[in-house]
VEXVOMI-847381 format. One record per residue (C-alpha): x, y, z; residue in three letters. Coordinates in steps of 0.02 Angstrom, whole numbers, padded with zeros to 5 digits, always signed. Example, Ala and Ser with C-alpha at 12.3 -4.5 7.8 and 13.67 -1.06 7.14 Angstrom:
BEGIN
+00615-00225+00390ALA +00684-00053+00357SER 
REM end
This chain:
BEGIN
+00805+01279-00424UNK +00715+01217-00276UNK +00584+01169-00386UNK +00667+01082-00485UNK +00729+00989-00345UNK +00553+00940-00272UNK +00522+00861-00426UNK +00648+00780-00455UNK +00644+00677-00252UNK +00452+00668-00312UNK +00491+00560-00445UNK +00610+00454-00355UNK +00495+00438-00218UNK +00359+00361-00346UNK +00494+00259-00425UNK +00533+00209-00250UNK +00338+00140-00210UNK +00314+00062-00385UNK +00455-00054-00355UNK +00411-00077-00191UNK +00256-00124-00259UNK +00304-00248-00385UNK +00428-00324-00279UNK +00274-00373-00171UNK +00176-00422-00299UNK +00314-00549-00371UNK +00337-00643-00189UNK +00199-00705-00161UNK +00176-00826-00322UNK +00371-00879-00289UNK +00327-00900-00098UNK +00165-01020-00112UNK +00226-01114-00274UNK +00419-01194-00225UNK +00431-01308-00220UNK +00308-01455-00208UNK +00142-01554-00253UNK -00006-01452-00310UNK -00172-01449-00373UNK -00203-01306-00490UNK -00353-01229-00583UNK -00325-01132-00747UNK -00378-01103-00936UNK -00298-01172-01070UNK -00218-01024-01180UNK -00187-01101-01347UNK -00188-01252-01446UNK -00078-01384-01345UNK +00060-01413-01452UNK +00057-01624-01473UNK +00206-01732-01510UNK +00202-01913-01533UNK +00222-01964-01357UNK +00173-01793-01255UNK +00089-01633-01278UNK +00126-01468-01212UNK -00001-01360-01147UNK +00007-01188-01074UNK -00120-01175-00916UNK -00147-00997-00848UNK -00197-01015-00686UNK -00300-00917-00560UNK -00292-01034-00404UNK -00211-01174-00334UNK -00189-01255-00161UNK -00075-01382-00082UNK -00149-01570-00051UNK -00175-01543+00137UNK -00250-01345+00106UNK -00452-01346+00125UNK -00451-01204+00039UNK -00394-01143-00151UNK -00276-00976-00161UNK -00282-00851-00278UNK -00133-00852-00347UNK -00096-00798-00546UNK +00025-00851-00653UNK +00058-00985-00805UNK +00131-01153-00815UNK +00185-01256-00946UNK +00113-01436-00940UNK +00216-01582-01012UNK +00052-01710-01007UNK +00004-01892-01081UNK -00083-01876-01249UNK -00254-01906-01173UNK -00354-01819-01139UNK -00374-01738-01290UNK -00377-01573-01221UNK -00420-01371-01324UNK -00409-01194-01312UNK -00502-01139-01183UNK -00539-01283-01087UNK -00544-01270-00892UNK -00430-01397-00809UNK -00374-01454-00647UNK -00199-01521-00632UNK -00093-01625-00490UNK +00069-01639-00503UNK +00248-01571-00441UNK +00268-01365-00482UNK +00459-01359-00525UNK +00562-01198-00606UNK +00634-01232-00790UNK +00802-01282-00774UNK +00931-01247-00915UNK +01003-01395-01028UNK +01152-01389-01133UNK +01173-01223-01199UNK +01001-01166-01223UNK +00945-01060-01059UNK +00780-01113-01070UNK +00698-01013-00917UNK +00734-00861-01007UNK +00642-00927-01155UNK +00513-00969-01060UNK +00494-00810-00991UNK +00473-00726-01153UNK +00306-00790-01138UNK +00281-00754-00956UNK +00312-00945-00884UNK +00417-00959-00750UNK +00340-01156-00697UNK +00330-01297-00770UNK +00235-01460-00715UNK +00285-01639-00792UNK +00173-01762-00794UNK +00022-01715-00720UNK -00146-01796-00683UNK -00280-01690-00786UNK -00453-01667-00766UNK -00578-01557-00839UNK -00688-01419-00745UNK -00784-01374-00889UNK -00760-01401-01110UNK -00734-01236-01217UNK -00911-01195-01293UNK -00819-01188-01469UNK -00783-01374-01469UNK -00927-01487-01507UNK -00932-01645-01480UNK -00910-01701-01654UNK -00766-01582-01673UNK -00656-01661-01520UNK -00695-01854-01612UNK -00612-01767-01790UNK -00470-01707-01687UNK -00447-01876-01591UNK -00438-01967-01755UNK -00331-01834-01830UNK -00184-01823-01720UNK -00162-01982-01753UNK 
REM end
């Protein structure tokens, strides 16, 4: 019986630390991201998906840093990017973004921070000023001209 007992506080105790644990891991992207201006570094995941007027691209990012920081954080996490059409921009491509870090809000009747977070976004940026830090390797340059002339 009282072993039975140990074991069972044991296991609460660990359930106890884990969330504990995650609960600190959480804070700290929620804490240095709202709101606000930012300049963030990440990798493009997939294909931006490109409409006649914007393009959405999902950034996962490994650091970012406020205007007046010196210094980059490392903070994880991903984004979704409502950008211009140019640049043309791929898979794999290392950008840096400014712009204004904002939570999804819902519209209408579709709750769309919980779709987002099917996929592990809880930000979204509109409209931000891109830059590149480096090209995916798999793009050559005569395969980013095809898919400029393409998309159009």
């Amino acid at each position: 019986m009282k072993k039975n007992v140990l074991t069972v506080l044991l296991l609460l105790f660990c359930l106890l630390l884990l969330s504990i644990r995650l609960w600190q891991t959480r804070d700290p992207l929620e804490a240095a991201l709202m709101p606000g201006f930012f300049i963030v570094r990440g990798v493009i995941l997939e294909e931006p998906q490109r409409s006649p007027t914007f393009q959405k691209i999902i950034l996962s990012f490994e650091s970012l840093k406020k205007p007046e920081e010196e210094a980059f954080r490392n903070v994880k996490g991903r984004l979704l990017l409502r950008a211009d059409l140019f640049p043309v921009v791929h898979r794999g491509d290392v950008l840096e973004v400014n712009g204004t870090v904002e939570k999804p809000e819902p519209f209408l009747d579709f709750d769309y921070p919980s779709y987002l977070s099917q996929f592990d976004i809880f930000l979204v940026m509109r409209d931000p000023q891109v830059s590149f830090r480096s090209i995916a390797s798999s793009q050559s340059f005569f395969d980013r001209l095809r898919t400029l002339f393409s998309d159009k």
